[in-house]
MILUM-42484 format. One record per residue (C-alpha): x, y, z; residue in three letters. Coordinates in steps of 0.1 Angstrom, whole numbers, plus 5000, padded with zeros to 4 digits. Example, Ala and Ser with C-alpha at 12.3 -4.5 7.8 and 13.67 -1.06 7.14 Angstrom:
<sites>
      x      y      z   res
   5123   4955   5078   Ala
   5137   4989   5071   Ser
</sites>
This chain:
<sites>
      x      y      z   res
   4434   1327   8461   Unk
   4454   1313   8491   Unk
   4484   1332   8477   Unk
   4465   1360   8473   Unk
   4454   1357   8505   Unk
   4491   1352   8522   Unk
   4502   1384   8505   Unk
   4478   1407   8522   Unk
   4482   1388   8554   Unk
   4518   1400   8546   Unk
   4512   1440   8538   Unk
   4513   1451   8571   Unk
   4553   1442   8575   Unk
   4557   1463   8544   Unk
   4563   1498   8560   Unk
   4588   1478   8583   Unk
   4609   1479   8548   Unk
   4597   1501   8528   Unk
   4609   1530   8554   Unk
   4642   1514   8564   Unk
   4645   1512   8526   Unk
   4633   1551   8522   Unk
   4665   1558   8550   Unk
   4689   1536   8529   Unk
   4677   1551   8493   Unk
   4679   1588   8508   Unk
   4714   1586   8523   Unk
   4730   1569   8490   Unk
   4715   1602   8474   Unk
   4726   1623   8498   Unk
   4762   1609   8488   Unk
   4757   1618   8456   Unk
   4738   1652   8459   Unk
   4760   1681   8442   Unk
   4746   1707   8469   Unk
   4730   1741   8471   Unk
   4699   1744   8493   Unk
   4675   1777   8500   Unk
   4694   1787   8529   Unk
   4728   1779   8509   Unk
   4727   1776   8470   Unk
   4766   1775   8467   Unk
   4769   1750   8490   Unk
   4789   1715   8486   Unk
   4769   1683   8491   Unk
   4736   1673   8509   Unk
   4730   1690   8541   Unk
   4704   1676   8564   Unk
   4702   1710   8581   Unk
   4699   1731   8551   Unk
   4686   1706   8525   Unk
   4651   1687   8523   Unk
   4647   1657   8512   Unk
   4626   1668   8481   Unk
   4657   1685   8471   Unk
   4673   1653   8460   Unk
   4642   1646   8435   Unk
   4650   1677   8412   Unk
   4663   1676   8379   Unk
   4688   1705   8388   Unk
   4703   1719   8419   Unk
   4701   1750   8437   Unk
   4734   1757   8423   Unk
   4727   1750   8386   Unk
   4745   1716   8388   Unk
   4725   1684   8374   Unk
   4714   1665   8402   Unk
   4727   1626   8396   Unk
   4711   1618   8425   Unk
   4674   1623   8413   Unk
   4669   1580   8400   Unk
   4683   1572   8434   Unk
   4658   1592   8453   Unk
   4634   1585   8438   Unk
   4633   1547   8440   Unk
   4630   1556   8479   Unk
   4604   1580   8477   Unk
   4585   1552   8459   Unk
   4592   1528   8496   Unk
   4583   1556   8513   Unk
   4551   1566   8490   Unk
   4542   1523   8489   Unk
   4544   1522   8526   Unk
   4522   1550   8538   Unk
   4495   1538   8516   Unk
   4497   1505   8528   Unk
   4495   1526   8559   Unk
   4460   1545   8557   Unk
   4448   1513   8542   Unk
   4451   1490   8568   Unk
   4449   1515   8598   Unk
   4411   1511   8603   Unk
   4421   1476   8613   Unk
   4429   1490   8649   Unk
   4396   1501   8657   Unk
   4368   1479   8668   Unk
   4338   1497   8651   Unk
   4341   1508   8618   Unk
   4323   1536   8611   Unk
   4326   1569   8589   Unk
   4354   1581   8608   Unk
   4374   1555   8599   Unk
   4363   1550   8563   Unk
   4370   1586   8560   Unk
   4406   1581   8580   Unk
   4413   1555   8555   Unk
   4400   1573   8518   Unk
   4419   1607   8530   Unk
   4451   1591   8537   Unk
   4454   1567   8509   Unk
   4441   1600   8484   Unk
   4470   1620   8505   Unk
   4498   1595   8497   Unk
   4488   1591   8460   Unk
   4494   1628   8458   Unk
   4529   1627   8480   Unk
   4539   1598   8450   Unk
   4545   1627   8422   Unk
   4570   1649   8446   Unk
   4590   1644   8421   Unk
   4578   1665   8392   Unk
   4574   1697   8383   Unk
   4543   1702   8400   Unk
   4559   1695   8435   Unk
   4541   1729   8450   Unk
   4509   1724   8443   Unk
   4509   1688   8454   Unk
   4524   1699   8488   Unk
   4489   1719   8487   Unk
   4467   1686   8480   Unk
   4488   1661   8503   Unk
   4491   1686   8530   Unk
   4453   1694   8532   Unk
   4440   1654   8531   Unk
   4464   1645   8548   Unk
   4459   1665   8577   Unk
   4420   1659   8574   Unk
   4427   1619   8576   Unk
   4453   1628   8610   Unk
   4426   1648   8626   Unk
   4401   1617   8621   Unk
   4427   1593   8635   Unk
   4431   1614   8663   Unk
   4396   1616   8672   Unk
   4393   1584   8670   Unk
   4427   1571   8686   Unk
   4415   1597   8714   Unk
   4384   1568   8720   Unk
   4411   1546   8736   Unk
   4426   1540   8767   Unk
   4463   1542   8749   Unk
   4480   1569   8760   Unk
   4513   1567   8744   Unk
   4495   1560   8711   Unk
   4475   1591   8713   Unk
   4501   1618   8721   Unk
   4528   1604   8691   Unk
   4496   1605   8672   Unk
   4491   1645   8686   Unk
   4528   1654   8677   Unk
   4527   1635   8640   Unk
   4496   1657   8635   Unk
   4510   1690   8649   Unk
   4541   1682   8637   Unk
   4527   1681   8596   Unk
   4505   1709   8600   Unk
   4537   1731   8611   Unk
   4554   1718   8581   Unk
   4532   1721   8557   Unk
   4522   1762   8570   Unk
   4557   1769   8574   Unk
   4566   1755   8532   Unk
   4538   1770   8521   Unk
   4541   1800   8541   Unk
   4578   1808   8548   Unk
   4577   1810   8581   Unk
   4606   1794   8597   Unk
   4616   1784   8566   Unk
   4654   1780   8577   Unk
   4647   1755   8600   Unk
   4621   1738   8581   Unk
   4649   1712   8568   Unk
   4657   1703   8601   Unk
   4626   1701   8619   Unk
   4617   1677   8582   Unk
   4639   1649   8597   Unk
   4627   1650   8632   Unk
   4589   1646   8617   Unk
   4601   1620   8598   Unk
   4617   1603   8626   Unk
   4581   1603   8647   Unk
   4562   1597   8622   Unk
   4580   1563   8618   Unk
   4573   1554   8650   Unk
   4541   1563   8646   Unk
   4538   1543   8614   Unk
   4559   1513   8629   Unk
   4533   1515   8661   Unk
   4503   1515   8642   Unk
   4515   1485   8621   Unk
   4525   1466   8644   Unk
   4486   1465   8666   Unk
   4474   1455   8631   Unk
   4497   1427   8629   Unk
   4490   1417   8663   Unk
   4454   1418   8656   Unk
   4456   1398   8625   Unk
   4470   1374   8643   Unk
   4448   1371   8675   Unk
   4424   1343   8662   Unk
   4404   1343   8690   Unk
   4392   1375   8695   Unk
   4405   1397   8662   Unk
   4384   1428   8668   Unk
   4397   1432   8705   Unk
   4400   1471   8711   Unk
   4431   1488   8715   Unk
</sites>
């Protein structure tokens, strides 16, 4: 039980390597990414402008080449994946009350980041579809909930991760802005691991404030 116990004391460092490891995992593939994109199917290599990072999960490129990159990206979608449930699972720890809200914030986004595991199948689409929708529904409860506190720089990252999916997730499914989709992909990602990286970091604190462990933010 005490090692049990030391592990889970342990799970909120995880996204502190499982996204670093997501960053090391996706630029390998990149390296070994044929090409071809939507905005460029004949073109040579990975292109962070052009390409998405799904694009290195595929069996076959844009450009009809087999895409040895596909094992390599995957094993970082799986960091990424591991860490963002870890993520909506522990975020509930930050509040002082738990109540609905945060159950809800916490069943949404661990239900959104099941769905975001199997990106790399065939039925990448329609998972966009279920990941996308409770996944935003789990963002808009944090929000309103994050909007509670006095933390001002926690609630507008929290704002622009939120705004920031929705505009992905209606432009892929949409096609508007499309072309710069790609690019605007990284930036989110780049945000959204502060945001992550913020978050997991007042849980550790938390965790480890013995005196008073349900302090408010």
């Amino acid at each position: 039980m005490q090692l049990i116990q030391r592990i889970l004391n342990k799970v909120p460092y995880f996204p502190f390597i499982g996204l670093p490891a997501y960053v090391v995992f996706t630029v390998w593939a990149g390296l070994k990414y044929p090409g071809g994109s939507i905005n460029d199917p004949n073109a040579s290599g990975f292109s962070y402008f052009n390409n998405f990072f799904c694009d290195l999960m595929v069996d076959t490129t844009e450009n009809g080449i087999k895409n040895p990159a596909r094992p390599i990206a995957m094993i970082g979608h799986i960091f990424l994946s591991v860490s963002m449930i870890i993520f909506f699972a522990i975020v509930p720890e930050i509040f002082k009350v738990k109540n609905f809200v945060t159950r809800s914030i916490q069943v949404f986004g661990v239900i959104s980041m099941v769905f975001f595991i199997f990106f790399y199948t065939k039925q990448h689409d329609t998972l966009v579809w279920y990941t996308g929708v409770s996944g935003t529904l789990a963002s808009i409860f944090l929000l309103y909930e994050i909007f509670k506190s006095n933390n001002k720089g926690l609630i507008s990252i929290t704002f622009l991760a939120l705004i920031l999916s929705i505009f992905n997730f209606v432009s892929f499914v949409s096609g508007f802005c499309i072309d710069w989709l790609p690019f605007i992909q990284k930036f989110s990602f780049l945000i959204d691991a502060i945001w992550v990286f913020w978050i997991c970091a007042i849980v550790i604190k938390k965790r480890k404030n013995t005196v008073n462990p349900t302090s408010p933010l």
